[in-house]
C-alpha positions in Angstrom: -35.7 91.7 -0.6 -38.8 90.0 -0.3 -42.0 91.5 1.0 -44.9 89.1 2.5 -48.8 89.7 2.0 -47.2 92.5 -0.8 -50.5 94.8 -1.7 -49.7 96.2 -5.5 -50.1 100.0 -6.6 -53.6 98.1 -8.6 -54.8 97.0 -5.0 -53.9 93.4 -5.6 -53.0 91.3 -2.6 -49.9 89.3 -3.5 -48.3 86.4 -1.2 -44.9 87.0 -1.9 -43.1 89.6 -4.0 -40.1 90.9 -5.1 -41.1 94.5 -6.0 -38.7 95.7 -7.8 -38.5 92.9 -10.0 -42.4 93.1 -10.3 -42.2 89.2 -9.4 -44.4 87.4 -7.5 -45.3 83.9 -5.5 -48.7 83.0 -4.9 -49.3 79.9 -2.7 -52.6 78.4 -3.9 -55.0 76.4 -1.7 -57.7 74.0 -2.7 -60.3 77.5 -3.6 -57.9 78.6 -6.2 -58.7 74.9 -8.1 -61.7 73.2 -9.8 -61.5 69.3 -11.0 -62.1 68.7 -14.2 -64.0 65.8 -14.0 -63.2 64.1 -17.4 -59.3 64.3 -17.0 -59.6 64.4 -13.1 -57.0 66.7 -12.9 -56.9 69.9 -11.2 -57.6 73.8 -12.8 -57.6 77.0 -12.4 -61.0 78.8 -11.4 -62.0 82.0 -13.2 -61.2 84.5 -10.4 -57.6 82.9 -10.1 -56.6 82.8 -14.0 -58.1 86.5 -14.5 -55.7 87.9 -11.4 -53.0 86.3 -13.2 -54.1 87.6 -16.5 -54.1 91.1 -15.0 -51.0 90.5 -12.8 -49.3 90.1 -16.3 -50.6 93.1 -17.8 -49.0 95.2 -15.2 -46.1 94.0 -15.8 -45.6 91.0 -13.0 -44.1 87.9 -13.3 -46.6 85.3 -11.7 -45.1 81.9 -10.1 -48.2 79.4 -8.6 -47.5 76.8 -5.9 -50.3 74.9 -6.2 -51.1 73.0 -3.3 -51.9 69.5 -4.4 -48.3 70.0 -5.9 -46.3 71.5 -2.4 -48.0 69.0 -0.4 -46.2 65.8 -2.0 -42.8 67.0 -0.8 -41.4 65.7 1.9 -38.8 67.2 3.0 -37.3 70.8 3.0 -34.7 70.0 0.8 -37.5 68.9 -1.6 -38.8 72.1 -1.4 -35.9 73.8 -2.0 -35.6 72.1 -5.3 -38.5 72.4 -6.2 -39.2 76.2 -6.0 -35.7 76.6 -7.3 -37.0 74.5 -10.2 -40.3 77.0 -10.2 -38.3 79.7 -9.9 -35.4 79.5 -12.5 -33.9 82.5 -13.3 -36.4 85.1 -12.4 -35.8 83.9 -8.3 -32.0 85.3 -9.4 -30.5 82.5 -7.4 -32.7 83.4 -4.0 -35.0 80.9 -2.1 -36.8 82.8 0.6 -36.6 81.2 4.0 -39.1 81.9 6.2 -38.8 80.3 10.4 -36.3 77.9 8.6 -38.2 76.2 6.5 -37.8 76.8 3.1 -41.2 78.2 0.9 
């Protein structure tokens, strides 16, 4: 099952997470991002690449939703696919639903 607002055995504060797969979703708002002004495209800051970085060394799987990206869907269906698409096989099939809405 999934677990929301998961807090790792490290002390790391995880939006979603599937324990015993050591998988995790984060949902990333606009303070996870900096723009790079000479692509004008968006990237990760420091704090948000290093708890990845030390997610990984643990022995978690990291999926990011970044914001800018979650925000051009339109419908849940478009959702659906698209963190199915995120998710491949490591979300073993399973979309968490959450008040019917699919994230």
């Amino acid at each position: 099952t999934h677990e929301f607002e998961y807090v790792t055995e490290e002390g790391f504060s995880l939006d979603m997470a599937r324990p015993t797969l050591k998988h995790c979703i984060e949902v990333d708002g606009p303070s996870h991002y900096l723009r790079d002004a000479a692509s004008d495209t968006f990237v990760e800051n420091g704090a948000t690449r290093l708890k990845t970085r030390l997610l990984e060394s643990f022995g978690w799987t990291v999926t990011r939703v970044p914001y800018f990206e979650w925000g051009r869907l339109q419908s849940d269906v478009e959702k659906r696919h698209y963190l199915e698409a995120k998710l491949g096989n490591s979300g073993r099939g399973e979309v968490a639903e959450r008040r019917g809405v699919a994230i």
